[in-house]
Residue frames as qw, qx, qy, qz and C-alpha x, y, z in Angstrom:
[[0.040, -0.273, 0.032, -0.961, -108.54, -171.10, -219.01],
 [0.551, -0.424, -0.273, -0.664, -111.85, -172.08, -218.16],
 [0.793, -0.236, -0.503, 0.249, -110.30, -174.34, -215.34],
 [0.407, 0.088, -0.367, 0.832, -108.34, -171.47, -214.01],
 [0.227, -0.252, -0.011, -0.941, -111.68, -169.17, -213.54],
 [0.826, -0.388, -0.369, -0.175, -113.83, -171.72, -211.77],
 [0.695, -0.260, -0.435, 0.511, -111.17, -171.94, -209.50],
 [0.023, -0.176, 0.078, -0.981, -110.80, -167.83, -209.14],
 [0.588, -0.409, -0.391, -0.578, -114.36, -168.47, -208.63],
 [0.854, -0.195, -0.481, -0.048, -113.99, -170.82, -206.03],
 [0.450, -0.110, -0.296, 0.835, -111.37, -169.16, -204.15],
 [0.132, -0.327, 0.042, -0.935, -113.49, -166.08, -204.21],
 [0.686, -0.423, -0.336, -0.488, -116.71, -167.68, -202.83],
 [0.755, -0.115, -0.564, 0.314, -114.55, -169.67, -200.52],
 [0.327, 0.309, -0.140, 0.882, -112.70, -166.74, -199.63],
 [0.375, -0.229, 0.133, -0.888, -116.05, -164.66, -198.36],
 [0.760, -0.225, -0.608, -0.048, -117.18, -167.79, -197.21],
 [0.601, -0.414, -0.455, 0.511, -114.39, -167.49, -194.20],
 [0.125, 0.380, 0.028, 0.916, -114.87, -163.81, -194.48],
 [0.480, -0.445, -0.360, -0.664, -118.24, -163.90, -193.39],
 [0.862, -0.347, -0.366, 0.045, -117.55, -166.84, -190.72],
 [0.517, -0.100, -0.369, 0.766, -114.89, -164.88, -188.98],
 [0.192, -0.355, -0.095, -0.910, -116.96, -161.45, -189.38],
 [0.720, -0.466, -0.254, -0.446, -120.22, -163.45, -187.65],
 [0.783, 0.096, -0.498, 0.359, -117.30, -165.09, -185.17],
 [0.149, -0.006, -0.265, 0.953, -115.48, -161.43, -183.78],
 [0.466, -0.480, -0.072, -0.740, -119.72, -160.02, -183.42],
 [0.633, -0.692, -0.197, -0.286, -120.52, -162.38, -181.01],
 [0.583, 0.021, -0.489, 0.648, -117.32, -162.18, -179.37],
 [0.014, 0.253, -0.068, 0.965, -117.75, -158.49, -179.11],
 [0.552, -0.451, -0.284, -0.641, -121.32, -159.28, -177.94],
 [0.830, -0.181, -0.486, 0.207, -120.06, -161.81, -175.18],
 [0.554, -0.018, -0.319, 0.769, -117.75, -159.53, -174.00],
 [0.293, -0.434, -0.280, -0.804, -120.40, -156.49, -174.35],
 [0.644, -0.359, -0.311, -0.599, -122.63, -158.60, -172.02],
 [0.767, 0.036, -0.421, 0.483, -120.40, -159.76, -169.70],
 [0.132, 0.257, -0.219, 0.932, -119.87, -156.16, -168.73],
 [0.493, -0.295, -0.281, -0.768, -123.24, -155.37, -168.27],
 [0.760, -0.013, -0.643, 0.090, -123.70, -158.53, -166.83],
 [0.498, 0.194, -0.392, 0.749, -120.86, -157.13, -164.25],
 [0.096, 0.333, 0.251, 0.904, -122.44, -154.15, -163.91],
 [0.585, -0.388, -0.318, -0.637, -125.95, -155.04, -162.99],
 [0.784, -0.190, -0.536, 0.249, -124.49, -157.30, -160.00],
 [0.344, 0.012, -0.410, 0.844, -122.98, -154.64, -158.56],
 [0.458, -0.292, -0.110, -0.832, -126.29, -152.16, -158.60],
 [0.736, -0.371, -0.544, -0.160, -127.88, -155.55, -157.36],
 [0.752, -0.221, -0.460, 0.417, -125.37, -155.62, -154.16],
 [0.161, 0.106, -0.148, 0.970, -125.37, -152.03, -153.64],
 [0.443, -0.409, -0.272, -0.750, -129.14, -152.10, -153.55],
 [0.839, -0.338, -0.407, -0.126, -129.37, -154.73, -151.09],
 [0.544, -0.102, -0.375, 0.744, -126.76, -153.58, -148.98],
 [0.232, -0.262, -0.025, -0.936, -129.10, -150.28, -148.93],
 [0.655, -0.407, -0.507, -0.385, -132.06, -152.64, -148.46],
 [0.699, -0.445, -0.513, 0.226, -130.58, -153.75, -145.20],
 [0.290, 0.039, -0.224, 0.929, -129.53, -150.59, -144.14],
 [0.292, -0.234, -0.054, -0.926, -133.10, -149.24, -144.20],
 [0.693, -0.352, -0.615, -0.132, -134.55, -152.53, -142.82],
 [0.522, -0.158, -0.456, 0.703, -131.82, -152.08, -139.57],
 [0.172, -0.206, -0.029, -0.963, -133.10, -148.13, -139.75],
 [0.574, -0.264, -0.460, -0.624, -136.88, -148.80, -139.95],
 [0.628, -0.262, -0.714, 0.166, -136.37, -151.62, -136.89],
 [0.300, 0.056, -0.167, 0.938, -134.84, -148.85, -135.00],
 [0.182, -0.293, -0.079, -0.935, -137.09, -146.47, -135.63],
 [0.754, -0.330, -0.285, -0.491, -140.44, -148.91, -134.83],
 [0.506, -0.089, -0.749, 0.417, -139.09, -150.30, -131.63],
 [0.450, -0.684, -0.564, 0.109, -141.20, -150.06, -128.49],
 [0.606, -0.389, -0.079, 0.689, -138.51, -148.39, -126.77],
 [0.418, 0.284, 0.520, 0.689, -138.05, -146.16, -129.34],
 [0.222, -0.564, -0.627, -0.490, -141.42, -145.15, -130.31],
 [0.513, -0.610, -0.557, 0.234, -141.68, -144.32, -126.13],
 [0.356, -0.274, 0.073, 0.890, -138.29, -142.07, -126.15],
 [0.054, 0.150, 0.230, 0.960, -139.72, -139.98, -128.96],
 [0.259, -0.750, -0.513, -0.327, -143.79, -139.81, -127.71],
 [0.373, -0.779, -0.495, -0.095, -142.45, -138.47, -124.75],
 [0.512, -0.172, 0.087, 0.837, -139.38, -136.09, -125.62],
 [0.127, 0.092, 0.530, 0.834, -140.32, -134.81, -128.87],
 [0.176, -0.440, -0.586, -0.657, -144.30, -134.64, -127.96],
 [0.221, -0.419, 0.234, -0.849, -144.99, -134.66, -124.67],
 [0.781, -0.186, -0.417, -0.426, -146.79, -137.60, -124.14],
 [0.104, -0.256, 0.892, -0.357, -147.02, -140.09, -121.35],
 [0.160, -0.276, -0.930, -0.181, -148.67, -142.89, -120.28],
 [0.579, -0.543, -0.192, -0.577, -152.65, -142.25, -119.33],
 [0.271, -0.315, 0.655, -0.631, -153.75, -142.50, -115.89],
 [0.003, -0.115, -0.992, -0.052, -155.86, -145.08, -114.58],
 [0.297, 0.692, 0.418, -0.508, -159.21, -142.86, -114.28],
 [0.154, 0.573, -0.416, -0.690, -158.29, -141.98, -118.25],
 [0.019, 0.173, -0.906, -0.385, -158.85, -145.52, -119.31],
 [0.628, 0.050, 0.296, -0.718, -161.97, -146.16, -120.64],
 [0.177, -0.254, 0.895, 0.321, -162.80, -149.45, -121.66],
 [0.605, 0.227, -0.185, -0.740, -165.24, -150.39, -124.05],
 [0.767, 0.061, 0.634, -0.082, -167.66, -153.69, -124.01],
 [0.082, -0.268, 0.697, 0.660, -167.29, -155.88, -126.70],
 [0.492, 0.428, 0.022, -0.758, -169.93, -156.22, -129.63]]
């Protein structure tokens, strides 16, 4: 009897032994697989941002080009270049 309950013992303790070790097994699966996604996730945002990034660099170049910058002073404002009696130059200091 007392041979048969040490072993009942023993089989229980075992028992939640590989309970535990499969329980702590399937979390970090689930966590692997959790982070993975995420993982996933955050790459794409990365490659969507940077595919923006160079879309507003290409913009921005655009915009600050010489050329540019000429077309709109002297559509959009009115501007042109000074005459030559307009330029005043200052000595240097």
């Amino acid at each position: 009897m007392r041979g048969s309950r040490e072993m009942g013992t023993a089989l229980f303790v075992g028992g939640g032994g590989l309970f535990i070790l499969f329980s702590v097994s399937a979390w970090f699966h689930v966590q692997s697989v959790r982070l993975s996604y995420r993982a996933q996730s955050v790459r794409q945002d990365l490659d969507r941002l940077e595919r923006k990034e160079q879309a507003e660099r290409r913009r921005l170049e655009s915009a600050m080009s010489l050329a540019r910058l000429d077309q709109t002073a002297r559509s959009r404002r009115g501007l042109a270049l000074p005459r030559p009696d307009q330029v005043r130059l200052l000595p240097d200091v």
